[in-house]
Biotite code that builds the C-alpha atoms (Angstrom):
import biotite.structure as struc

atoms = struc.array([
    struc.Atom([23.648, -2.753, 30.663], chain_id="A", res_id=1, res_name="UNK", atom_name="CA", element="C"),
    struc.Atom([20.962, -4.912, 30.645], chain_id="A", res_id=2, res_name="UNK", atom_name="CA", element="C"),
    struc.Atom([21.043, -8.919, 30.469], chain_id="A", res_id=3, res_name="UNK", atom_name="CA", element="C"),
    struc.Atom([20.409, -10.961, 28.226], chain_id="A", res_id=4, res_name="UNK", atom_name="CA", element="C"),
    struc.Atom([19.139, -14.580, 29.348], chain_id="A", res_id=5, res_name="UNK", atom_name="CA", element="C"),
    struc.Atom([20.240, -17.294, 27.004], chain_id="A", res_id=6, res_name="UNK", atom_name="CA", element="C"),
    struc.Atom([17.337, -19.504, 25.172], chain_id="A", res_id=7, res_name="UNK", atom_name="CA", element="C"),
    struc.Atom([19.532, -22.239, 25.007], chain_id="A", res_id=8, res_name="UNK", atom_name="CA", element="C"),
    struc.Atom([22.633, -24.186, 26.748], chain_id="A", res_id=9, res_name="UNK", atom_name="CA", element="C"),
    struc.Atom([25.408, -25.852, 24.910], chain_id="A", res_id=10, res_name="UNK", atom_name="CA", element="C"),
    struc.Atom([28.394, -28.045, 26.714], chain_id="A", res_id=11, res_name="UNK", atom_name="CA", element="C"),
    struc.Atom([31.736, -28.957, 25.607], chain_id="A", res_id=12, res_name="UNK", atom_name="CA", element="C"),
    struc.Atom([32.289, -32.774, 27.073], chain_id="A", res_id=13, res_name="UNK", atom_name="CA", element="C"),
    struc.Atom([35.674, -32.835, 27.562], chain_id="A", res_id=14, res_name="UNK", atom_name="CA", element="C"),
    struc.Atom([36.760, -31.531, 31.159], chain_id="A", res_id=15, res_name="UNK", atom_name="CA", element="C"),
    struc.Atom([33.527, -30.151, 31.230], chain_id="A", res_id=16, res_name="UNK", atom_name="CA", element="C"),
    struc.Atom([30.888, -32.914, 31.376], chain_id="A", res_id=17, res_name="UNK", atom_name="CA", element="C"),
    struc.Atom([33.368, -35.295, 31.995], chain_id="A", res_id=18, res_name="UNK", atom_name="CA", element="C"),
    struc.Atom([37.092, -35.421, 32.469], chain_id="A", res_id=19, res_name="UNK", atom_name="CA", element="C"),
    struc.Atom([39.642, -37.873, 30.706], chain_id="A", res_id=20, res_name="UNK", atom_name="CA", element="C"),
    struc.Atom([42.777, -38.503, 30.237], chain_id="A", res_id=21, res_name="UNK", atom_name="CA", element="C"),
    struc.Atom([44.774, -40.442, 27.124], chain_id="A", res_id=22, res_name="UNK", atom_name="CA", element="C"),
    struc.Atom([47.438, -41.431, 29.634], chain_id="A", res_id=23, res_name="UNK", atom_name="CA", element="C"),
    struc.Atom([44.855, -44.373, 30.650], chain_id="A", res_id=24, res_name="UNK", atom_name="CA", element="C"),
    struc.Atom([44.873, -45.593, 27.240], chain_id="A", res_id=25, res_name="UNK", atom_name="CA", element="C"),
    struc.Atom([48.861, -44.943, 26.946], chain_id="A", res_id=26, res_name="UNK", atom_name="CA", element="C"),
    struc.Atom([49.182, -47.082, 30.125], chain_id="A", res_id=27, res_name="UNK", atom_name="CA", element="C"),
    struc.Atom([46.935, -50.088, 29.148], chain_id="A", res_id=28, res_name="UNK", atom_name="CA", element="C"),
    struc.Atom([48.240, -50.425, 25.987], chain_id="A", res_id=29, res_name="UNK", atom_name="CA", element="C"),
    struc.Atom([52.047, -50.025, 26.267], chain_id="A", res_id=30, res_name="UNK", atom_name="CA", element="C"),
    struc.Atom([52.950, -53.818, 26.862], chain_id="A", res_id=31, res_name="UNK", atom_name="CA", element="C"),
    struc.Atom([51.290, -55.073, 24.247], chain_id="A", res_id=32, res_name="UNK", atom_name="CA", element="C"),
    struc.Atom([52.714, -52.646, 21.711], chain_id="A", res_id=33, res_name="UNK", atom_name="CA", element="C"),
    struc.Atom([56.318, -51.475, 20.325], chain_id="A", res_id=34, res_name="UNK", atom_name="CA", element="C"),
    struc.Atom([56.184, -47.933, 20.972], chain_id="A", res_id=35, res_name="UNK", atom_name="CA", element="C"),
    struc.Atom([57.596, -46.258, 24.340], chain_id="A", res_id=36, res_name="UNK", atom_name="CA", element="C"),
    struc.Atom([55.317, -44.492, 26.790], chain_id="A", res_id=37, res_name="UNK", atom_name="CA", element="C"),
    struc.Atom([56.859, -41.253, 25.385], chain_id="A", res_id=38, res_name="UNK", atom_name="CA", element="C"),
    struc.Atom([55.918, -42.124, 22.049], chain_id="A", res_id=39, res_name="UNK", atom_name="CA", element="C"),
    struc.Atom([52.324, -43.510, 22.546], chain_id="A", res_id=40, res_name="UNK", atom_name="CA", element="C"),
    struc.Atom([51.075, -40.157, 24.434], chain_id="A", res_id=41, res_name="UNK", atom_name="CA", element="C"),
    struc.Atom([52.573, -38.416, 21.418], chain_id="A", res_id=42, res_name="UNK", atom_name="CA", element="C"),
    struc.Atom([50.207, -40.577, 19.455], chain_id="A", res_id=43, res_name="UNK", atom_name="CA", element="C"),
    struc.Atom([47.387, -40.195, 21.738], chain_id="A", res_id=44, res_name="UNK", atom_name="CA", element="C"),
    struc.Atom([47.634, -36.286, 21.968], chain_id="A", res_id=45, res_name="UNK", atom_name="CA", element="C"),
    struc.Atom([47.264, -33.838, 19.527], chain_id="A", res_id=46, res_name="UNK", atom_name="CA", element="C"),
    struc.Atom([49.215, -35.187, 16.425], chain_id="A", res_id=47, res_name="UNK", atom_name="CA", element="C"),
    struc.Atom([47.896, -35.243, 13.215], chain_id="A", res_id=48, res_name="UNK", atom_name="CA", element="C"),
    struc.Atom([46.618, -38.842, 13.300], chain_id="A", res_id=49, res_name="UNK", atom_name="CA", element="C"),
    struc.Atom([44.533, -37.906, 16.218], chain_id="A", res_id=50, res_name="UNK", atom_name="CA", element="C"),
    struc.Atom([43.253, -34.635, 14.264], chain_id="A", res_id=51, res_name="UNK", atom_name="CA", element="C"),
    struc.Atom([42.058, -36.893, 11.336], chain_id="A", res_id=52, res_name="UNK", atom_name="CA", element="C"),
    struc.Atom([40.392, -39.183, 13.200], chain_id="A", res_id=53, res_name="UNK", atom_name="CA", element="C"),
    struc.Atom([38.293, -36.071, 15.283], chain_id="A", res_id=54, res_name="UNK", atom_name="CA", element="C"),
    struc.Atom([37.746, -34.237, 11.720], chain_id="A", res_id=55, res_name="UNK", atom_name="CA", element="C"),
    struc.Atom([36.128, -37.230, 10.736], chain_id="A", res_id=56, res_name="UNK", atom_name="CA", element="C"),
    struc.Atom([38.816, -38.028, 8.041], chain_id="A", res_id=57, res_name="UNK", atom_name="CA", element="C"),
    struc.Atom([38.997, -41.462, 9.345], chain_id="A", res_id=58, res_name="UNK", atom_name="CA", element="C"),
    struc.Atom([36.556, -43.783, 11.037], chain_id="A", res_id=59, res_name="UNK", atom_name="CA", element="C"),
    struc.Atom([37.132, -46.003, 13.588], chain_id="A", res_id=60, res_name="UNK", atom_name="CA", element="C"),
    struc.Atom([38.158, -48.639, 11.743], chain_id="A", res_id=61, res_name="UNK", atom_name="CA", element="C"),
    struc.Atom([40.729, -46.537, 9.652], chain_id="A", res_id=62, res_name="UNK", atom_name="CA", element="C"),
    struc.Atom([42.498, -45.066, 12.803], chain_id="A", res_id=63, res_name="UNK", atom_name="CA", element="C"),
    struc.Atom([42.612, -48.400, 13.549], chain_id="A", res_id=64, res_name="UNK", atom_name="CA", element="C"),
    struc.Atom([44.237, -49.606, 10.852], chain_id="A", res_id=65, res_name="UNK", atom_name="CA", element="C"),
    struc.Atom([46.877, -46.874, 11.519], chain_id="A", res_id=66, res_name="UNK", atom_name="CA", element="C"),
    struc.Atom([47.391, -47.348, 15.202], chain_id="A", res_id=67, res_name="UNK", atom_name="CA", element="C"),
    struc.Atom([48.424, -50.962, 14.167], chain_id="A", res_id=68, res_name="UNK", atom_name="CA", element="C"),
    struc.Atom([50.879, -50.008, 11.629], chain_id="A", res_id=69, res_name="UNK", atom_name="CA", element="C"),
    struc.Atom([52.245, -47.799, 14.116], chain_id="A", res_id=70, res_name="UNK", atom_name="CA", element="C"),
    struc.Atom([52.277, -49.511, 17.171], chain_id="A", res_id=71, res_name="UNK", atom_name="CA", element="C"),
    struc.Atom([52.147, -53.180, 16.200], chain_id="A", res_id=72, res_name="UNK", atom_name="CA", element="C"),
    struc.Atom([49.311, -53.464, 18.941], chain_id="A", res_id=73, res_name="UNK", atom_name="CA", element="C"),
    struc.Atom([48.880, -57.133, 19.366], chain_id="A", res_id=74, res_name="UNK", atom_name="CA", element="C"),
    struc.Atom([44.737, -56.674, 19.876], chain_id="A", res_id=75, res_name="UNK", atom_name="CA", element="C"),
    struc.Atom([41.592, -56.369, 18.193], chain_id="A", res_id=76, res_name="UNK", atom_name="CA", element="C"),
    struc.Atom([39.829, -53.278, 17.590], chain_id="A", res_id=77, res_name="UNK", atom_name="CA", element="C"),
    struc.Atom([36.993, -54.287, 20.159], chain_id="A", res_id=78, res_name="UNK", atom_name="CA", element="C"),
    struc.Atom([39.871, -54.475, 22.555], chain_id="A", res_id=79, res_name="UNK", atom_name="CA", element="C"),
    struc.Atom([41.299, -51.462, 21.290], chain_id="A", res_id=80, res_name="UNK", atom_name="CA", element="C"),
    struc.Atom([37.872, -49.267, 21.269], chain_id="A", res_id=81, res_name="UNK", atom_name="CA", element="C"),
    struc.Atom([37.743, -50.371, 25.407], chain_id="A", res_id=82, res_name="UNK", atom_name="CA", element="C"),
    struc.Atom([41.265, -49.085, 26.432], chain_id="A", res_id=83, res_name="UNK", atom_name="CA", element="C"),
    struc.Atom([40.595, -46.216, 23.945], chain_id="A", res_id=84, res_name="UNK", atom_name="CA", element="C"),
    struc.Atom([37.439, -45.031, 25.107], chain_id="A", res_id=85, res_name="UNK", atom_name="CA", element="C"),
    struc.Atom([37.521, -45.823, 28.836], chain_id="A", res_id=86, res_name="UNK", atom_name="CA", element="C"),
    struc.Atom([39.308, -42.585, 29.848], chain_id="A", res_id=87, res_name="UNK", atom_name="CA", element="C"),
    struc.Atom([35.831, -40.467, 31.674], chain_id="A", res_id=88, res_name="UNK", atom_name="CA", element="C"),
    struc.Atom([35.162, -39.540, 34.768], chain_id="A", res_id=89, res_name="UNK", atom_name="CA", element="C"),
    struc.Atom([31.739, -38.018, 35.306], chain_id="A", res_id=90, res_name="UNK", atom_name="CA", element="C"),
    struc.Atom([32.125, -34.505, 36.695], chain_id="A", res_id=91, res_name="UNK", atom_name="CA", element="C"),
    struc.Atom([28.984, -34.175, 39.206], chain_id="A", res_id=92, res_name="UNK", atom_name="CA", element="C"),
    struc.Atom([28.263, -31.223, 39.322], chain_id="A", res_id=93, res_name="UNK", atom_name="CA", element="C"),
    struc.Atom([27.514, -30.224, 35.961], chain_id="A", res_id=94, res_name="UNK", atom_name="CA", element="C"),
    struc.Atom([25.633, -33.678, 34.955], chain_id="A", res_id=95, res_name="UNK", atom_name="CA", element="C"),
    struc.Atom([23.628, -32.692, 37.916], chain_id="A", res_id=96, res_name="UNK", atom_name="CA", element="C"),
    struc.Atom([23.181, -28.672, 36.430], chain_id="A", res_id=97, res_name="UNK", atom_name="CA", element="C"),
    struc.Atom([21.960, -30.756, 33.313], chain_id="A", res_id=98, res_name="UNK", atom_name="CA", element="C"),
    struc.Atom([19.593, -32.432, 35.087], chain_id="A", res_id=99, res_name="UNK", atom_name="CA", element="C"),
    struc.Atom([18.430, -29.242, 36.520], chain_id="A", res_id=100, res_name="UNK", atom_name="CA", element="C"),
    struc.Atom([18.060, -27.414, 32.976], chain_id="A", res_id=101, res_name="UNK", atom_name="CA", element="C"),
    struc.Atom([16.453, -29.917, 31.329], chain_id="A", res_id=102, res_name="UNK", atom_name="CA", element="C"),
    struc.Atom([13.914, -30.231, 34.399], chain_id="A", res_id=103, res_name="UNK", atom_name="CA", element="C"),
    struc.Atom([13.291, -26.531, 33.446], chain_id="A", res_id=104, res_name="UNK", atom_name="CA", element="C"),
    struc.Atom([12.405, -27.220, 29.792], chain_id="A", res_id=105, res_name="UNK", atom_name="CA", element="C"),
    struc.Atom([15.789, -25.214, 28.562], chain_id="A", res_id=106, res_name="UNK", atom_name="CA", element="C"),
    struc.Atom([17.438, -26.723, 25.095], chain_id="A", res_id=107, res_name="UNK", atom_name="CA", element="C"),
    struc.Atom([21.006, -28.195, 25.986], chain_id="A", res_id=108, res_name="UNK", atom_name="CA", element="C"),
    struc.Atom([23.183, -29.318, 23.136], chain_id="A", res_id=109, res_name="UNK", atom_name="CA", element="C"),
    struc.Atom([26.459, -30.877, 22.783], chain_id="A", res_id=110, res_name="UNK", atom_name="CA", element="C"),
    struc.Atom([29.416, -29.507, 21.080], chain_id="A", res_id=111, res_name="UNK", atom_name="CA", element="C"),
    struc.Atom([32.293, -31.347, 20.923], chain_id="A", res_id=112, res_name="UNK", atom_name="CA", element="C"),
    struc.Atom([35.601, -31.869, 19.308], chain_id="A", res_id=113, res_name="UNK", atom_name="CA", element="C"),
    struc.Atom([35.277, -36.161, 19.482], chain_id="A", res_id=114, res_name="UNK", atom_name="CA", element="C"),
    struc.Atom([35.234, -39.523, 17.708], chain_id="A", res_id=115, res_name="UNK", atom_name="CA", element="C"),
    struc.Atom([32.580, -41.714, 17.228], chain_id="A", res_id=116, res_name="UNK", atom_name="CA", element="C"),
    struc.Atom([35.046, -44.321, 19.372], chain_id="A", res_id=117, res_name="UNK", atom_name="CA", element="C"),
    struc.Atom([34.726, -42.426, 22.522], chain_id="A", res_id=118, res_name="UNK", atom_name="CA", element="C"),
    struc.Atom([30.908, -41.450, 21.632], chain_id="A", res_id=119, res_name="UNK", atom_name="CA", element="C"),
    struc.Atom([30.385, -45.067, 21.244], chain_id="A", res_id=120, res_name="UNK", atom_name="CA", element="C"),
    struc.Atom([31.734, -45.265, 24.809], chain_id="A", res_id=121, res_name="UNK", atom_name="CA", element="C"),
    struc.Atom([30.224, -42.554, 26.572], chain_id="A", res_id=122, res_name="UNK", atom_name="CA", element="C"),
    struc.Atom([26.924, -43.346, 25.435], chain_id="A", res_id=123, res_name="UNK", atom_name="CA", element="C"),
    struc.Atom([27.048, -47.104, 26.412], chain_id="A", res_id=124, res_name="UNK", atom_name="CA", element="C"),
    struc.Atom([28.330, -45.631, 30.054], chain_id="A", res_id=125, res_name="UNK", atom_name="CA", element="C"),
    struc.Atom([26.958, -42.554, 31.236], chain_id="A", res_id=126, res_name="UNK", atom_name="CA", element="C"),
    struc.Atom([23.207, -42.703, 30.774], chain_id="A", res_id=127, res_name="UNK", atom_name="CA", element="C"),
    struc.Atom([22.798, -38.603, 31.696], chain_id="A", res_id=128, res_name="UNK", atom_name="CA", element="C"),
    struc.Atom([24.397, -38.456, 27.782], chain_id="A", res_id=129, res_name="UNK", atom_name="CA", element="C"),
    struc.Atom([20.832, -39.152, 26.216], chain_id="A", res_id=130, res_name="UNK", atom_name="CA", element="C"),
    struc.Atom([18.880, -36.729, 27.364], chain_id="A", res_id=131, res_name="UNK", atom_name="CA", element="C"),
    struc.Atom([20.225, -33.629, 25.305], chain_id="A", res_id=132, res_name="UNK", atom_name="CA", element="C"),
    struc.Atom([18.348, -31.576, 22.551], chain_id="A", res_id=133, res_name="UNK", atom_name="CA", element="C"),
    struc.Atom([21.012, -32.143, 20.110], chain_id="A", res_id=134, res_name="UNK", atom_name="CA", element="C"),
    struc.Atom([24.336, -33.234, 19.525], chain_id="A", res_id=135, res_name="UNK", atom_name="CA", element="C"),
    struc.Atom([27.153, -31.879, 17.427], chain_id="A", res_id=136, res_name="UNK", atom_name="CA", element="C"),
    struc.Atom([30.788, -33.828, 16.890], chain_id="A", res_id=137, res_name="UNK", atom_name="CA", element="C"),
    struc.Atom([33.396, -32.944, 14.830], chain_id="A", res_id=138, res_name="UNK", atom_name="CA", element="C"),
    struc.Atom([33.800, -35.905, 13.108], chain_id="A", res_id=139, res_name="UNK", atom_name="CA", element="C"),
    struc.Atom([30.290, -36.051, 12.126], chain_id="A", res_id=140, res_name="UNK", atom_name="CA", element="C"),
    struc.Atom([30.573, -32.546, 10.449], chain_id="A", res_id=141, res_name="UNK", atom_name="CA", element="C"),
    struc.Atom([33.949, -32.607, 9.285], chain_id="A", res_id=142, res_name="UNK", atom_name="CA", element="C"),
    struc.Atom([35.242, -29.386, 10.923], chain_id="A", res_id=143, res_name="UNK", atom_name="CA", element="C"),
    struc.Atom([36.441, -29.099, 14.596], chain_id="A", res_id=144, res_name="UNK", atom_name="CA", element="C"),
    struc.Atom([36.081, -26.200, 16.934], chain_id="A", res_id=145, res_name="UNK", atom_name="CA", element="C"),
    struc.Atom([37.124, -23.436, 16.614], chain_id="A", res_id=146, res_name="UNK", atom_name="CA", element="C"),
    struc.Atom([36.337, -23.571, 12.706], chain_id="A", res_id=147, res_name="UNK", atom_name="CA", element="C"),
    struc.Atom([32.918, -21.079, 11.851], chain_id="A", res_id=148, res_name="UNK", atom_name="CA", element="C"),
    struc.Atom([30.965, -24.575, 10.506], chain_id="A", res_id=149, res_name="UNK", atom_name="CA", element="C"),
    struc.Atom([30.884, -26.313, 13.517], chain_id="A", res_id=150, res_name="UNK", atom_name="CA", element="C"),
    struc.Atom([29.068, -23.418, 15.525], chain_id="A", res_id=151, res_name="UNK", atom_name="CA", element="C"),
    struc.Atom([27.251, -22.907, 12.623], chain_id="A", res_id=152, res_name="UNK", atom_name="CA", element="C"),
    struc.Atom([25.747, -26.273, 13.244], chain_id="A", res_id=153, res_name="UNK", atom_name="CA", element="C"),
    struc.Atom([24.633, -25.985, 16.245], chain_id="A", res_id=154, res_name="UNK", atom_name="CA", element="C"),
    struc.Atom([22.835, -22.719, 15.627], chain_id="A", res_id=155, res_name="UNK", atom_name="CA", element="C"),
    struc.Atom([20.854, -24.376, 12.836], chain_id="A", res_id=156, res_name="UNK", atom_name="CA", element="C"),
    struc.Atom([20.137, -27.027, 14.493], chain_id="A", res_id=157, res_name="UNK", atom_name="CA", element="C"),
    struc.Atom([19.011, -25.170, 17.610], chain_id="A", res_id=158, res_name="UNK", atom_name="CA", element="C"),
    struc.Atom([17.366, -22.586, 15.546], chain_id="A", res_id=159, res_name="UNK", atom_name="CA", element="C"),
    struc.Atom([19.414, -19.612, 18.113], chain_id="A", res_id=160, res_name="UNK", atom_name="CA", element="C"),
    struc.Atom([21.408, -17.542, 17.119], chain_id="A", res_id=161, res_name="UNK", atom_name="CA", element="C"),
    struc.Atom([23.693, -15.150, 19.141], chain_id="A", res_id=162, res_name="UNK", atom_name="CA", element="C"),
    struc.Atom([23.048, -14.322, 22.751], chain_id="A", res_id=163, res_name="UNK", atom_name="CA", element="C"),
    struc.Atom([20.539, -16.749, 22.702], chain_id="A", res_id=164, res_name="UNK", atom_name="CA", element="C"),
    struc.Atom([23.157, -19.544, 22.892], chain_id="A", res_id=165, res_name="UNK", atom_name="CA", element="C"),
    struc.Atom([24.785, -20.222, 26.403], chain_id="A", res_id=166, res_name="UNK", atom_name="CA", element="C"),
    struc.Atom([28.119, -21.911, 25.814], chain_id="A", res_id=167, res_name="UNK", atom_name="CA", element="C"),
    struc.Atom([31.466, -23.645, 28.269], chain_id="A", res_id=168, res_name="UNK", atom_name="CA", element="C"),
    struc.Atom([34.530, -24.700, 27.047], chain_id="A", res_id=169, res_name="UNK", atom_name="CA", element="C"),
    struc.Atom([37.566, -25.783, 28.911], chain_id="A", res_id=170, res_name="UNK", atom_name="CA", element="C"),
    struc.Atom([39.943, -23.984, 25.623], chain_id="A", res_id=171, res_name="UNK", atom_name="CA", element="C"),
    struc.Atom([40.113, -20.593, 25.419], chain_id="A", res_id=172, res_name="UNK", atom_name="CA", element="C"),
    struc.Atom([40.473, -20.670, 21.545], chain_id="A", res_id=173, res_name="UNK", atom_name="CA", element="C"),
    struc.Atom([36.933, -22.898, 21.261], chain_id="A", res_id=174, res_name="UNK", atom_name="CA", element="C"),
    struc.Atom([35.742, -20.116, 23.783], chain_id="A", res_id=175, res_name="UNK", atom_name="CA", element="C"),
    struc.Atom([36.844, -17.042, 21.678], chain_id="A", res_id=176, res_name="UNK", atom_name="CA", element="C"),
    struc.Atom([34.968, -18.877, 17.984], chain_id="A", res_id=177, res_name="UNK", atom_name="CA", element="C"),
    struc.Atom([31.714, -18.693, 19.691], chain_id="A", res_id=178, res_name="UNK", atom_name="CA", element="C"),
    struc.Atom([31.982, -15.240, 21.115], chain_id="A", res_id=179, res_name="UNK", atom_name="CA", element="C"),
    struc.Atom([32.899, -14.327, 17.947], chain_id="A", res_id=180, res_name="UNK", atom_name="CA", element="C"),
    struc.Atom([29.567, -15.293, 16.746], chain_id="A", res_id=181, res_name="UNK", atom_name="CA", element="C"),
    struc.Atom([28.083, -13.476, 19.672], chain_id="A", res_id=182, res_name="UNK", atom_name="CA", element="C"),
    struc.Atom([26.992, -16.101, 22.012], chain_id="A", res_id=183, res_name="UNK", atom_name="CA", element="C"),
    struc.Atom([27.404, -15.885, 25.520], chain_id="A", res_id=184, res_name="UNK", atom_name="CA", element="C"),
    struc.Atom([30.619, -18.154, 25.760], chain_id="A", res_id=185, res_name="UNK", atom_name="CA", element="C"),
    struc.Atom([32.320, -18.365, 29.407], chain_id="A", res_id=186, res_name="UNK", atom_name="CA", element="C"),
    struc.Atom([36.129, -20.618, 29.445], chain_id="A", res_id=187, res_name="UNK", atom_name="CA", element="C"),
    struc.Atom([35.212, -23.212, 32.116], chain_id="A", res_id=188, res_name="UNK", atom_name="CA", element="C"),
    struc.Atom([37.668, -23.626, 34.468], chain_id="A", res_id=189, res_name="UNK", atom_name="CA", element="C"),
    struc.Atom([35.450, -24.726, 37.449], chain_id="A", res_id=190, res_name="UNK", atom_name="CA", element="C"),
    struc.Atom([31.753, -25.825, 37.950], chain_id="A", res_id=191, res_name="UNK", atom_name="CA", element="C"),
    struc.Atom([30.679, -23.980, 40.302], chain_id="A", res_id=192, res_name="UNK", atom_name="CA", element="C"),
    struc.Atom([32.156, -20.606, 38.920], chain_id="A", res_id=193, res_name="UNK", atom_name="CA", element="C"),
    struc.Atom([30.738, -21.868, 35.302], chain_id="A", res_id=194, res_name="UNK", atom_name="CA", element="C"),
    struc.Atom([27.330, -22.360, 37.018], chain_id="A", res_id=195, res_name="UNK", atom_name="CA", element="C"),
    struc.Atom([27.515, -18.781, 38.944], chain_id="A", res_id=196, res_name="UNK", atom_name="CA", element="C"),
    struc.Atom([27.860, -16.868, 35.865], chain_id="A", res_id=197, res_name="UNK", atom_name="CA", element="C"),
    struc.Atom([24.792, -18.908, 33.862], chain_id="A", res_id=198, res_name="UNK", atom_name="CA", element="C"),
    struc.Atom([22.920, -18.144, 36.692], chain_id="A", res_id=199, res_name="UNK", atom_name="CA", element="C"),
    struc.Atom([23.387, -14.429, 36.780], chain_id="A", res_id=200, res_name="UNK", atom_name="CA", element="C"),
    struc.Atom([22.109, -14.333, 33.198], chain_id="A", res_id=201, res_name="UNK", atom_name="CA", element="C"),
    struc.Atom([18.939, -16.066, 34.058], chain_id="A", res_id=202, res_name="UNK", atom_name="CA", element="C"),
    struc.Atom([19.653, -19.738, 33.331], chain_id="A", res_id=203, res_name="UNK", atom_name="CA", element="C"),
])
């Protein structure tokens, strides 16, 4: 069987580029709100508030405005956005295999299920994050992985289609819509094994 090599590269962020966890937010916020710590990582996982805001339902400043009536925070949504969106931790290894593509001229997108609170963040703190072909976030397109229309932006954007596109994600489900497209999609579990596997396609 012969190989294909990919044209292009596209990363998930989350607990691919960078890892994060809500339970920062849940514990910096807790005392100045009236929910329990069992209650706020409800809020702050994969509820439907959370889903609205990511779909692009809500901006910023209309999560906000439900987070309040929820929670009673006692803060401003500057204060909010900074125990919100300070939850990364660079993951070394692939910003470096970034670096290393885009040395090598290769297209590298992002596609990723987000909020323009935490892309507000990242881009103010990891300076690697600029230096992408092309971006993609759910809650600038209104549909979130695994949903056909948000690969289907990417591959207009990029111009690929198919085996062309190289693609990681950390959720199976998110892994399974793109190889249902046919791109060469690989569940990330760790970087180097990610890496080995673009590697032995040509990339």
């Amino acid at each position: 069987m012969s190989i294909h090599r990919p044209r292009a590269v596209v990363f998930d962020i989350g607990n691919v580029l960078l890892d994060f966890s809500y339970g920062k937010t849940v514990d910096r916020i807790k005392s100045r709100c009236k929910m329990n710590e069992a209650e706020l990582r409800e809020l702050f996982g994969a509820c439907d508030l959370f889903n609205r805001f990511e779909s692009g339902e809500l901006d910023s400043a209309g999560y906000f405005a439900e987070i309040l009536n929820r929670t009673c925070f006692d803060g401003t949504l500057e204060e909010f956005g900074e125990m919100f969106g300070d939850i990364f931790t660079e993951v070394p290894e692939m910003v470096a295999w970034h670096e290393e593509l885009r040395q090598r001229d290769i297209p590298t997108f992002i596609l990723s299920n987000t909020n323009e609170l935490s892309i507000r963040w990242i881009r103010q703190s990891y300076p690697f994050f600029k230096h992408f072909t092309g971006y993609v976030f759910s809650h600038e397109v209104g549909a979130m992985k695994p949903a056909a229309r948000i690969y289907e932006a990417i591959e207009d954007m990029a111009k690929l289609r198919g085996p062309d596109l190289f693609y990681m994600d950390d959720r199976e489900e998110n892994v399974q819509g793109a190889a249902a497209r046919g791109w060469q999609a690989v569940h990330h579990a760790r970087p180097a094994q990610t890496i080995e596997i673009a590697r032995s396609l040509g990339l």
